[in-house]
Legacy VTK file of the C-alpha trace (Angstrom):
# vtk DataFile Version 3.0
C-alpha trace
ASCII
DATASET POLYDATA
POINTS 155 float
0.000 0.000 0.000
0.879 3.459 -0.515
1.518 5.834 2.116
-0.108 9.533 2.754
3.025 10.309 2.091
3.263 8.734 -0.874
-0.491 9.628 -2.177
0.241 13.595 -1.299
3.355 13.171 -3.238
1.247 11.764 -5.978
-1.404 14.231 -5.698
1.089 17.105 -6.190
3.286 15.582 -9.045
-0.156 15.374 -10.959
-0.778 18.771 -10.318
2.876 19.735 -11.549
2.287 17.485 -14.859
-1.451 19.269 -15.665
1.004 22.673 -15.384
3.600 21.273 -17.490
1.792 19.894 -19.779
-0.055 23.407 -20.028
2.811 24.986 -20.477
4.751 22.881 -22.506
2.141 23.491 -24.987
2.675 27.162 -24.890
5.749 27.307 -24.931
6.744 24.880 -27.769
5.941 26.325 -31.110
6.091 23.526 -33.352
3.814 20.291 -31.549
5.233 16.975 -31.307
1.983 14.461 -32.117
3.729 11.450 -31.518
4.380 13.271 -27.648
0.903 14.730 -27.255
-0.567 10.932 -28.415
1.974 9.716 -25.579
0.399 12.249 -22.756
-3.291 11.826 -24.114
-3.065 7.859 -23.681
-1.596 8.411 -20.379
-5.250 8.716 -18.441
-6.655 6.001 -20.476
-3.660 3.514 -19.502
-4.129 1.176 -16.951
-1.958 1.616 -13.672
0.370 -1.140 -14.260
1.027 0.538 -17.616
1.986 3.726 -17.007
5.097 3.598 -15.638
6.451 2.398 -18.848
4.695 5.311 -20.764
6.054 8.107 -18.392
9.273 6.285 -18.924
8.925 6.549 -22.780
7.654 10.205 -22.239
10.956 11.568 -20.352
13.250 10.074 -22.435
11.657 11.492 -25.062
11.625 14.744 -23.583
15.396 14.340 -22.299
15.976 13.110 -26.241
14.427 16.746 -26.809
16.198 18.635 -23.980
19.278 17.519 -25.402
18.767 19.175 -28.587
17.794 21.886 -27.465
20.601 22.897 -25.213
22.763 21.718 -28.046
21.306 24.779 -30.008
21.283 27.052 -26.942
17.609 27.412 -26.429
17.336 27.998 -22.856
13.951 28.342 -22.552
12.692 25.768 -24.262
15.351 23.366 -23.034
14.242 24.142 -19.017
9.970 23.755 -20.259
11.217 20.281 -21.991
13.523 19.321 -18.673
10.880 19.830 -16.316
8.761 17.381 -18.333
12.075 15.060 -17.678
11.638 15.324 -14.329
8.231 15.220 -14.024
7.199 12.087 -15.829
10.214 10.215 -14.170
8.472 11.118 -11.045
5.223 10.078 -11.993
6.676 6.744 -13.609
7.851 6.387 -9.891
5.010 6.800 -8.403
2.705 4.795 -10.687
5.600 2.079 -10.373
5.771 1.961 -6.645
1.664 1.861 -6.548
1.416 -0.850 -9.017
4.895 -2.881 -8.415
5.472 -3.284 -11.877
7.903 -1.867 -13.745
10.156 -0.790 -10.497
13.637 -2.109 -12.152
12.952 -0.905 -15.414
12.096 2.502 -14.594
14.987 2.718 -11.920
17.510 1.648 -14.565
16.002 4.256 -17.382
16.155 7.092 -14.671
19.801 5.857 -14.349
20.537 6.343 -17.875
18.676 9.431 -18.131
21.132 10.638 -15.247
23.715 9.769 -16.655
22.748 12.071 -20.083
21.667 15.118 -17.929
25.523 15.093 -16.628
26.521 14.715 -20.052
24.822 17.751 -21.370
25.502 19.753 -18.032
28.894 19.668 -18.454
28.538 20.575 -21.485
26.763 24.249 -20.652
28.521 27.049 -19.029
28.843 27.249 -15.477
25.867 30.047 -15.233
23.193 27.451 -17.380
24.030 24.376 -15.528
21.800 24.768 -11.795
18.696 23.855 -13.673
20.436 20.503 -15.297
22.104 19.767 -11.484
18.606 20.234 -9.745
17.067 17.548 -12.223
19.471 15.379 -11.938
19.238 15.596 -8.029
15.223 15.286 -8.306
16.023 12.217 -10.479
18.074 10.569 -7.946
15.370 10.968 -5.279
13.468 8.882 -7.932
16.251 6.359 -8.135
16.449 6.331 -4.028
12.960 5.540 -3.818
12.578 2.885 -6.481
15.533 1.306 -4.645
14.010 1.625 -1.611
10.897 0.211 -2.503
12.050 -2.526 -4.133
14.709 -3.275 -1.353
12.803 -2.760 1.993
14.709 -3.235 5.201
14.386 -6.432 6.987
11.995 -7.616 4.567
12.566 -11.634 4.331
LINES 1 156
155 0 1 2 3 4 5 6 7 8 9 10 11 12 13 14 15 16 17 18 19 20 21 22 23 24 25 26 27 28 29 30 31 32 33 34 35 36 37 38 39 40 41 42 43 44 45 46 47 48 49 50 51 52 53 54 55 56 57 58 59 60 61 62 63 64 65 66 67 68 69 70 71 72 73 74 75 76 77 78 79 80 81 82 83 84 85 86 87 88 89 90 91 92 93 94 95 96 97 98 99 100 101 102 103 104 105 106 107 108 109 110 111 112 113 114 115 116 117 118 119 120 121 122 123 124 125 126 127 128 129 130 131 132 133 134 135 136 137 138 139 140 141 142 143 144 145 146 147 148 149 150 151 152 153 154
C-alpha cells in the first residue's frame, strides 16, 4: 500500500504534470503528435502501464532537452527538462503503486542521469543549476525505487 506520504506526493506531481503539460504546450511552437498521443493515452492507460509510458515520455523529452541545449535554447530546453523530471516522477510513483515496472524505470532514470551530466557539463557554469537540480530530483526517484524494491528487513 501506498503511504499519505506517498499519495500527497502523488497528488502534487499530478498537479505539476497538468502545469507542465499546459505549459509545454505554450511554450513549444512547433507540436510533437507522436508526444501529445503519448500524454493523451496516459489517463486512459491502466496503472500497471503507465510507468512504462512516463518512462517513454521523459526520455523522449530528455531526447528533446538535449537538442535543445545543443542549439542554446534555454527556454525551451528548461519547459522540456521539467517534463524530464516530471514524468520520471510520476513513472515512480505509478511504479511503486502498481509494483510493476520498479527495475525498469529505476535503470532508465539511471541512464537518463547519466545524459543530464553529459549535457551539463557541457553548458557554461551560469546554465548548468537547472540541469544539477534535475538530476538531483532524479536521484530521489532512483532512491525511492531502490528503496521500494529493497525494503529493510523484509525476508
Amino acid at each position: 500500500m501506498i503511504g499519505m506520504a506517498h499519495k500527497r506526493r502523488f497528488a502534487a506531481v499530478v498537479s505539476v504534470i497538468a502545469l507542465v503539460a499546459a505549459l509545454t504546450a505554450m511554450a513549444m511552437a512547433t507540436e510533437d503528435p507522436a508526444l501529445d498521443a503519448m500524454k493523451a493515452r496516459l489517463s486512459s492507460t491502466s496503472i500497471g502501464d503507465r510507468p512504462h509510458l512516463c518512462v517513454q515520455i521523459a526520455e523522449h523529452q530528455l531526447a528533446e532537452t538535449d537538442k535543445l541545449y545543443a542549439t542554446a535554447d534555454m527556454e525551451k530546453a528548461q519547459v522540456t527538462l521539467t517534463d524530464v523530471v516530471a514524468y520520471s516522477e510520476l513513472a515512480r510513483d505509478y511504479a511503486i503503486q502498481s509494483h510493476k515496472y520498479q527495475k525498469q524505470t529505476e535503470i532508465a532514470t539511471r541512464v537518463m542521469t547519466r545524459k543530464l551530466t553529459e549535457i551539463m557539463h557541457a553548458l557554461a557554469h551560469d546554465d548548468q543549476v537547472p540541469v544539477q537540480d534535475a538530476i538531483d530530483r532524479l536521484q530521489r526517484v532512483r532512491d525511492d525505487l531502490l528503496a521500494a524494491m529493497f525494503k529493510k528487513g523484509a525476508k
